[in-house]
N, C-alpha and C positions, 0 to 999 in steps of 0.2 A: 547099784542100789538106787540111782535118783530115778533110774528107768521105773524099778518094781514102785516105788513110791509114787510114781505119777501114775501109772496102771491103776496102785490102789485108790488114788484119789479121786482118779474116773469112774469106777465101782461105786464108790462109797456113793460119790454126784447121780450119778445114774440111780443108784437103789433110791434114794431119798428123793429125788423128784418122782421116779414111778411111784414109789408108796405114796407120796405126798397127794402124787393126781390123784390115784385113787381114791383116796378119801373124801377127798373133795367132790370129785364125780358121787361117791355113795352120797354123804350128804346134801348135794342140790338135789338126788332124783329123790330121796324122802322127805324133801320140805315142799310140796305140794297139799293144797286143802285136799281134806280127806274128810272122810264119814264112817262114822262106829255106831255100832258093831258093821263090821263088812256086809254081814247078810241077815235075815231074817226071813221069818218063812211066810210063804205069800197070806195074805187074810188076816196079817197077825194083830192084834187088838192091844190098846192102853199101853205101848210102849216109847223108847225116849230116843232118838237119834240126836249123836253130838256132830256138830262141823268143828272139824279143829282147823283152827289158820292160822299156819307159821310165818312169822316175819322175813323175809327174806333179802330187804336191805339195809345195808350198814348205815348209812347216810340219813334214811327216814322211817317215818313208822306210819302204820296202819291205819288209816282214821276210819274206812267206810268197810262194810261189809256186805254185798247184795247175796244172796241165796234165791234162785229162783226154782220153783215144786212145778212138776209134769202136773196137765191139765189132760192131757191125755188120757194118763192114768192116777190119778190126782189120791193126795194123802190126803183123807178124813182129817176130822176134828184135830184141829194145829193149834197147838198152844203154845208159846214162848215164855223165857223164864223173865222176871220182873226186873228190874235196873237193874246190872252187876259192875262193879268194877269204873262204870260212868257210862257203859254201853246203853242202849234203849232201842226196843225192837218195834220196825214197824212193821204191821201188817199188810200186804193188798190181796182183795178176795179178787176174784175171775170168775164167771156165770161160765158154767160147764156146757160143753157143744151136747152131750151126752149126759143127761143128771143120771147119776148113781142110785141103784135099788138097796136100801139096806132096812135092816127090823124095825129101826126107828123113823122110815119112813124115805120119803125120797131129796135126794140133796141134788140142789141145783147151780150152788155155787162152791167154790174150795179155794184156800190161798194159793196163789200163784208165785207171792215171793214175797218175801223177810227181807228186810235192811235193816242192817244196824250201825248204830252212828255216835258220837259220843265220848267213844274212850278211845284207848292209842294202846299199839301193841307194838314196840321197842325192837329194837336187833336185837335176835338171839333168842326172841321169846316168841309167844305163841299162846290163841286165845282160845277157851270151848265156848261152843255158843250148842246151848243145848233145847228140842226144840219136841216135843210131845207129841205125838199123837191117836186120835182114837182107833182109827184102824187105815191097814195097808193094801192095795188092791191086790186084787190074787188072777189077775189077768193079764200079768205081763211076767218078766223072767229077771227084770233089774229094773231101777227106776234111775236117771239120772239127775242131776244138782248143778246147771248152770252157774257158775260161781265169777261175782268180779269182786276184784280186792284193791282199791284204794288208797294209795298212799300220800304224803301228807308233801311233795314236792309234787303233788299231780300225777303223778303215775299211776295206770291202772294196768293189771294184770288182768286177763281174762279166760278164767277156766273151766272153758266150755269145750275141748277137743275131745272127742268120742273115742276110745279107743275100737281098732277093729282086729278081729279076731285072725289071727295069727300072723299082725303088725307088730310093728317092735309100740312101747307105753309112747304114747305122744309128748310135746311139748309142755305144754300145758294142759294135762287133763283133767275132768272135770271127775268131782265126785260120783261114787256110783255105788247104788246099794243093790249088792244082788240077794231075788227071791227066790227063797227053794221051798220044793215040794210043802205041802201041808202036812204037818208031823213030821218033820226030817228033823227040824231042830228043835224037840221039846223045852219048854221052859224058857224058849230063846227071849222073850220079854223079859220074863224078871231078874233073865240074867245079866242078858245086856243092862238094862236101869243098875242093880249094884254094882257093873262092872265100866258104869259110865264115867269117864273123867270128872274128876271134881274140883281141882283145883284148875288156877289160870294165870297165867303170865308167867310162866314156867321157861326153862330152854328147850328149843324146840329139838333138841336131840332126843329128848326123854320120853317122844312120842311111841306110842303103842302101835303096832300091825304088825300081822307077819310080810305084808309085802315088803316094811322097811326091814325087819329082822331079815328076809331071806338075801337082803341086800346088803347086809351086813355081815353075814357071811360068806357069803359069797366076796363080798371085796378082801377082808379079812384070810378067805384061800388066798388070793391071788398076792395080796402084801407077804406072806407064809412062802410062798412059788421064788418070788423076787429075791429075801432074804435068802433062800437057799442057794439060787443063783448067784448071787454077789457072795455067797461065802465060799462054795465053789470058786468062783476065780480068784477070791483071795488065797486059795490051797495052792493054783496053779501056781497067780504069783509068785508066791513064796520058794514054790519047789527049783522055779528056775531061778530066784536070787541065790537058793542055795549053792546050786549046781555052778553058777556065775563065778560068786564066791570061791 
């Protein structure tokens, strides 16, 4: 009996540290600053992109937040939302190597990047910083969101790694809005704005995307795989304490 009893006790060790990594692996790969809605359609006009930025150490919190915008392919009329929470946003414009041809004439400079400074985003929690604007170029296929993240013992995270097409997700990767066809995604403006985060200093498990969903499924099979395993050898166990006996 003390044999089948130490078997089981290895089982049980073994299931609960497997399940436990997993977990853990799902939530460090979806506490990454991210951008909402995922895509919008190229050219798209008067709509709102949110940065969400999750905390991710226990010890300090958040103070700084840079966001830096493709000058490249540069996002139109950038408006920030007004004090929240104790945040405050600054702007810096950038004179365009290429001014932009549009209705209302031609633009020769665009913001380059946002910082925001001011408030503190805690372990466990997570801030939107949400950011307007008037229209989206329709000349490129995504645009990225160089991002450093700031924390209050000095440390700076920096999520700027590219991902590349048919690489496993980087380290650290940086936000990234992909643009689809013209008319693919009807209504994608007004839906994203109602469908934008509103509230802030939330836990950051309660974030939105399907890429964390698919990751949570996905770990959620494989915890599902484990427990079937370890209940399996708990049958075996058994059968030979019987037999023992």
């Amino acid at each position: 009996m003390s044999t089948a009893r130490t078997a089981l006790r290895r089982v049980g060790t073994v299931t609960a540290l497997t399940a436990g990594g997993l977990l853990a692996a799902a939530g460090m790969a979806s506490a990454h600053v991210t951008v909402h809605p995922e895509s919008y359609a190229k050219g798209a006009t008067d709509g709102v992109l949110t940065f969400r930025v999750p905390n991710e150490e226990d010890t300090a919190s958040t103070t700084k937040v840079q966001v830096y915008l493709p000058t490249d392919h540069p996002v139109l009329g950038v408006l920030v939302s007004p004090p929240q929470n104790g945040w405050t946003a600054k702007v810096t414009n950038t004179k365009l190597k290429t001014p932009v041809k549009t209705d209302d004439g031609t633009i020769t400079d665009a913001v380059s990047e946002i910082t925001w400074t001011g408030g503190r985003i805690g372990a466990g929690q997570y801030q939107d910083f949400n950011v307007a604007f008037g229209q989206l170029p329709d000349d490129t296929d995504q645009l990225t969101f160089k991002t450093l993240q700031t924390y209050s013992d000095g440390k700076t995270v920096r999520w700027i790694d590219v991902a590349q097409s048919g690489a496993d997700e980087p380290e650290n990767p940086a936000p990234v809005l992909k643009l689809t066809a013209k008319g693919a995604e009807e209504g994608s403006a007004s839906a994203s704005s109602s469908a934008a985060p509103k509230s802030a200093g939330s836990s950051a498990s309660s974030a939105p995307g399907s890429d964390s969903t698919a990751r949570g499924l996905g770990v959620a099979g494989l915890v599902v795989g484990v427990l079937g395993l370890a209940a399996a050898a708990f049958a075996i166990v058994r059968n030979r304490s019987a037999k023992a006996s």
